[in-house]
Structures are given as structure tokens and as C-alpha cells.
N, C-alpha and C positions, 0 to 999 in steps of 0.2 A: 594776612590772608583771611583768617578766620573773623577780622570785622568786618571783612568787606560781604563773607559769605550770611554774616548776621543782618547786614546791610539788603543784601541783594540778592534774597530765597530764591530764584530762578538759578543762580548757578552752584548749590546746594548739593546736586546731583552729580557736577563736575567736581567739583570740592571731595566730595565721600569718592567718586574712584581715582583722584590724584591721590588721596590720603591711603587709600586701601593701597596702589602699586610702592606708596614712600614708607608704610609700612614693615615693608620688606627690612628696611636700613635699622631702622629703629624700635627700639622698646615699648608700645604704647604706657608701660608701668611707670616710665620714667618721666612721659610729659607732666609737666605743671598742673594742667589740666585735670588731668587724671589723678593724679594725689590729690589736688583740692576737692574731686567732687566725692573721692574715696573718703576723705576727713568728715567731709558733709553727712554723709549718707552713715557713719558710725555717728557721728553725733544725735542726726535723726531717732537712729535707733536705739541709743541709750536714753533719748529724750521719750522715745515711743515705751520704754520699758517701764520707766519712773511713772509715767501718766498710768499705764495699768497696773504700779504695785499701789499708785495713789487711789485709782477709783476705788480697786477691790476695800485699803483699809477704811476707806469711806463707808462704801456700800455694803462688803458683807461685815465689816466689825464694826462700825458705827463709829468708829474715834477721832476725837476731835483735833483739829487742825494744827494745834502745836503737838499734838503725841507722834502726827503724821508725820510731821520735819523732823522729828527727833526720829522719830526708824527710819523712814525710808533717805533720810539726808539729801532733803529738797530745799526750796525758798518758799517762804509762806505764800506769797504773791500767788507761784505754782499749784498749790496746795488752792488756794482761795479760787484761784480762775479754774482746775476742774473740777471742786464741788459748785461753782457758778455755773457751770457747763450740764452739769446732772443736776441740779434744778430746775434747767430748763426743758429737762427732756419731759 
């Protein structure tokens, strides 16, 4: 059901209130769905956290890119793509 509704945005609106009354039966914590996009969205933000402990030791301490990996326990690559990033600003 949910490919067809990815398929076919017009019945989108029917989709969301059979889903809202089946609801009732089920857990939405326990769909597949819903852990996968919950894993997502922690990953995101431990991703979103490393990028701001990376800029700051870039920007307000000045250290260089292997001191970076060694504190903040990143990949160089990471490190290298956002002082690439604040170059271009």
C-alpha cells in the first residue's frame, strides 16, 4: 500500500486517514518504518554534532587536521570536507 501511495500522490489523503483509524490497532513505535527513520535522524544528529565540535576546533583554536581526528574521533576526509566547506564561505 505505501508504494502505491508513493506511486499515486492523489490518494495520499485517503492513505493518511485509513492509516490514522488502523492506528488504533497498532503501535506506530513498532513499524519498520518508524525505527528506520528514528536510527536516521539520531545518526543525523550525532553527524550534526561532530560537524559543530569540528568547525569550532578549526575556527576558534586554529588546529590542524590531524589534532582534529585525534579529539574529536572523526575521519580525516570529514575533517578535510568541513574546513573545505569554511573556505568557501
Amino acid at each position: 500500500m505505501r508504494i502505491l501511495v508513493q506511486l499515486r500522490s492523489s490518494i495520499k489523503l485517503y492513505f493518511e486517514k485509513v492509516m490514522q483509524k488502523v492506528s488504533t490497532f497498532f503501535k506506530e513505535e513498532n513499524d519498520f518504518f518508524y525505527k528506520r527513520g528514528e536510527a536516521k535522524g539520531a545518526i543525523l544528529a550525532e553527524e550534526r554534532k561532530s560537524m559543530v565540535v569540528v568547525e569550532n576546533l578549526i575556527v576558534k583554536l586554529g588546529l590542524a587536521d590531524e589534532q582534529i581526528v585525534e579529539l574529536a574521533e572523526v575521519e580525516l576526509a570529514f575533517v578535510q570536507k568541513i574546513r573545505s566547506g569554511l573556505n568557501k564561505k
